[in-house]
C-alpha positions in Angstrom: 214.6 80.9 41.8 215.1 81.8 38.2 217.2 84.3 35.6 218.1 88.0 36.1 215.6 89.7 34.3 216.4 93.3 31.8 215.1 96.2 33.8 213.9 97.6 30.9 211.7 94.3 29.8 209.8 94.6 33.2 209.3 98.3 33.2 207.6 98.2 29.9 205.8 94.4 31.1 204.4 96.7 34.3 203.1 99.9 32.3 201.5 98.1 29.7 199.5 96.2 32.0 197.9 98.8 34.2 200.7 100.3 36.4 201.7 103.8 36.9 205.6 105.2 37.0 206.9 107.5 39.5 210.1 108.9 38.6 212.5 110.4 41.1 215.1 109.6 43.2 217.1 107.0 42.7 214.3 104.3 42.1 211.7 104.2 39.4 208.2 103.6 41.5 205.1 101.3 40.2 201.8 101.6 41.4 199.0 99.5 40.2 195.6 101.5 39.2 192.4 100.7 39.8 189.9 100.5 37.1 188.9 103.7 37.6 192.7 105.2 37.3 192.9 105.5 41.7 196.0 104.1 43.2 196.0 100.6 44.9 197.7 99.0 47.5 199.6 97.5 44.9 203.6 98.8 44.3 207.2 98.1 43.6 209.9 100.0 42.6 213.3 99.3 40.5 216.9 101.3 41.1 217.6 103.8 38.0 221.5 102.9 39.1 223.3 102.0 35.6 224.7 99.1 37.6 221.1 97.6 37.5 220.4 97.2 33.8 219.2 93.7 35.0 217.3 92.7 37.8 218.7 89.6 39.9 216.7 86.6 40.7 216.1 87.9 44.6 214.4 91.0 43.2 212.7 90.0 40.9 210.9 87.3 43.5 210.9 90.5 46.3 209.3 92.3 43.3 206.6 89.5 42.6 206.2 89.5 46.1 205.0 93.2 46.3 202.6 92.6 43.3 201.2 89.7 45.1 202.5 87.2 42.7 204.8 83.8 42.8 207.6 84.7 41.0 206.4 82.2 37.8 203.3 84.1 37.7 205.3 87.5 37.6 207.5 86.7 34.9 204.6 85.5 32.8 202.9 88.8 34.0 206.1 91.0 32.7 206.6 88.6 29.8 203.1 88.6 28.3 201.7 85.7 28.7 199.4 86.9 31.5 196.8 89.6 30.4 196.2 92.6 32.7 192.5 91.4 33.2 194.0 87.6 33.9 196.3 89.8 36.8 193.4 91.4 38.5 190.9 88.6 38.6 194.3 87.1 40.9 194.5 89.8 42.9 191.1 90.5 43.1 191.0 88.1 46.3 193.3 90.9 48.4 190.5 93.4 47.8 192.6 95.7 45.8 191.3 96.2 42.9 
């Protein structure tokens, strides 16, 4: 399933590639943007707990799973090695972008 993943790594892997943050509460929230800056149907959301500095294996495939991602193509997503245009040509087929 693969390796707990720094909170902090994803968060900045999710706002550099078109996502929005939603503070509040006790979970940061994500929300993918259109083009033109309007919310999709795209979102996840990570606990602000200091107990969750890093985000276990299950999460982090729940995660990809709300991005509409396998988990390999999220971590390349929140790694780098997939651009933001490379993610919305694949999600392009769920009409949300």
């Amino acid at each position: 399933m693969g390796e707990p993943r720094d909170r902090d790594a994803i968060e900045h892997g999710l706002l550099k590639k078109g996502f929005s943050q939603k503070t509040g509460g006790d979970h940061h929230r994500y929300i993918f943007l259109s083009r033109d800056g309007k919310k999709t149907s795209i979102h996840t959301k990570m606990s602000r707990g200091v107990q969750h500095k890093r985000i276990s294996a299950p999460l982090v495939s729940l995660m990809a799973r709300q991005c509409r991602l396998s988990s390999k193509d999220f971590l390349a997503f929140v790694d780098c090695p997939m651009t933001e245009e490379e993610y919305r040509q694949k999600v392009k087929m769920y009409g949300v972008v």
